[in-house]
C-alpha positions as CSV (number, residue, x, y, z in Angstrom):
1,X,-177.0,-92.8,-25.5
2,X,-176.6,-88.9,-26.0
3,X,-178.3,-86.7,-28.3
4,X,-177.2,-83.8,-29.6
5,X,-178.7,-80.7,-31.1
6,X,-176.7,-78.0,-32.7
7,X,-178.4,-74.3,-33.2
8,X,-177.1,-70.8,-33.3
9,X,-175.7,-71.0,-37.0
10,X,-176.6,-68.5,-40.0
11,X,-175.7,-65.7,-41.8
12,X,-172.7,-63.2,-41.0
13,X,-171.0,-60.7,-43.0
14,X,-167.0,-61.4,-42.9
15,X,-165.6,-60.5,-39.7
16,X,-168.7,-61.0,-37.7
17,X,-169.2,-63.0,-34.8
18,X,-171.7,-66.3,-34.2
19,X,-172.3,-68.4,-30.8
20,X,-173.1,-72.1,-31.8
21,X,-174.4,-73.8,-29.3
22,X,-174.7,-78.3,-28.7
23,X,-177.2,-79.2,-26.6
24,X,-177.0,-82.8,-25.3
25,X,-179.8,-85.0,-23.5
26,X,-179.6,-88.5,-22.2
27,X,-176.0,-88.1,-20.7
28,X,-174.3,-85.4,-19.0
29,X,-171.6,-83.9,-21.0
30,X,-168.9,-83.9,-18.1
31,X,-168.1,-87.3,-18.7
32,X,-167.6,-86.9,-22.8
33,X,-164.8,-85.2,-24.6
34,X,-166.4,-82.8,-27.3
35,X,-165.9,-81.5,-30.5
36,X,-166.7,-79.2,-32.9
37,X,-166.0,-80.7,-37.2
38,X,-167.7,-79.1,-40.1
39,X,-167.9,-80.0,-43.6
40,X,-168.1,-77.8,-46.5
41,X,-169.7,-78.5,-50.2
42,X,-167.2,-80.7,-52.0
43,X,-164.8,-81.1,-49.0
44,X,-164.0,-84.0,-46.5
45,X,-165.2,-83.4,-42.6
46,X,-162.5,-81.3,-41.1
47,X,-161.9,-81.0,-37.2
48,X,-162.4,-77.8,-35.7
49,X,-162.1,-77.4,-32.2
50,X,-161.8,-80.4,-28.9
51,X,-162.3,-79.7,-25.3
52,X,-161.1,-82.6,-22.9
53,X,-163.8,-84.4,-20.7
54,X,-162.7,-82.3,-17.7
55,X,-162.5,-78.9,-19.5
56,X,-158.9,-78.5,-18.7
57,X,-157.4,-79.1,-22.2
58,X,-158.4,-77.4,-25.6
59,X,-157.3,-78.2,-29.3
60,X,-158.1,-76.2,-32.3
61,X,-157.3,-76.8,-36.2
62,X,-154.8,-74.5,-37.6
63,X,-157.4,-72.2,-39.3
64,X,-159.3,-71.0,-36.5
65,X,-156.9,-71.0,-33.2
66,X,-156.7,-67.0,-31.7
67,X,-160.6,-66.8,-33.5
68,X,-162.3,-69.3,-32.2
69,X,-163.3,-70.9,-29.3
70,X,-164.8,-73.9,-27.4
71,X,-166.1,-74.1,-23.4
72,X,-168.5,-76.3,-21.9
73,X,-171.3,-75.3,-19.2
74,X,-171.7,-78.6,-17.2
75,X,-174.8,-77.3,-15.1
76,X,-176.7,-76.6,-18.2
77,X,-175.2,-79.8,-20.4
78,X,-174.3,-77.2,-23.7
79,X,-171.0,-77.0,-25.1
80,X,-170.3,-73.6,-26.7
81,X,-168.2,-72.8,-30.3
82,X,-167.7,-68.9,-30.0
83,X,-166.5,-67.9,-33.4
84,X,-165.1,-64.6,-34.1
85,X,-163.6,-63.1,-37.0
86,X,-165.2,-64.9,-39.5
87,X,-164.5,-65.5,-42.9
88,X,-165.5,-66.7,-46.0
89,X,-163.7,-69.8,-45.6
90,X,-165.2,-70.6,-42.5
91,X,-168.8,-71.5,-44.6
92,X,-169.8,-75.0,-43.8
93,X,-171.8,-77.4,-41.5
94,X,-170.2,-77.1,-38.2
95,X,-171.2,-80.6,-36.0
96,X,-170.7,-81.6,-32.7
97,X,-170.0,-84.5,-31.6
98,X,-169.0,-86.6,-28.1
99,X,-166.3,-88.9,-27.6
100,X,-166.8,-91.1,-24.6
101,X,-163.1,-91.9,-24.9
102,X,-162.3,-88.1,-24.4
103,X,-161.4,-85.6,-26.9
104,X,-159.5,-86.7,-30.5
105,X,-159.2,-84.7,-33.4
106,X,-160.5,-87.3,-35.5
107,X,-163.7,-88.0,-36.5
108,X,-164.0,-91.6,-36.6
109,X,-163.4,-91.4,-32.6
110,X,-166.4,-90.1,-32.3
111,X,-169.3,-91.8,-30.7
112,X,-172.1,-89.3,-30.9
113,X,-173.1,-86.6,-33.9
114,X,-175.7,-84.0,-33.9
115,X,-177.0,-83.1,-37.2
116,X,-175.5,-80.1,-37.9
117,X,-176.0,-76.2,-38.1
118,X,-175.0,-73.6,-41.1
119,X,-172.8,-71.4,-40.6
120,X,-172.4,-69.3,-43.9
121,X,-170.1,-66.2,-44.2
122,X,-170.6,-63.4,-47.1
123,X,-167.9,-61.2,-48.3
């Protein structure tokens, strides 16, 4: 079983920068593929970023790739979401999640959820 805890979400004016952070307990990380989904009023869970269970393979959705990005500190089990550039568009509930089958861009391959951080981006 893994647990994991999302933090480091909030408020940022549009073009800003936020660090969310997934701490996981119970397992260590190295041996999960992780990824970052959020979920905005009204609107289906979307993926965001994947790192591969060895950190040597990234994926990002469309509408964040060259702003954001997604690393993984083994020694410390936390897998990072650095976010740059930020827009409106990028409000939501950002989730992480593990995948003990490695990384997948879907959601339903997902074995392990936290429960979610805001992320919410003024004009």
């Amino acid at each position: 079983q893994v647990q994991l805890v999302e933090s480091g979400g909030g408020l940022v004016q549009a073009g800003g920068s936020l660090r969310l952070s997934c701490a996981a307990s119970g397992r260590t990380l190295s041996n999960y593929g992780m990824g970052w989904f959020r979920q905005a009023p009204g609107k289906e869970r979307e993926f965001v970023a994947a790192l591969s269970s060895n950190g040597g393979f990234t994926a990002y959705a469309d509408s964040v790739k060259g702003r954001f990005t997604i690393s993984r500190h083994n020694a410390e089990n936390i897998v990072y979401l650095q976010m740059n550039s930020l827009k409106p568009e990028d409000t939501a509930v950002y989730y992480c999640a593990a995948d003990r089958a490695d990384w997948d861009t879907r959601a339903s391959q997902y074995d392990y959820w936290g429960q979610g951080t805001q992320v919410t981006v003024s004009s």
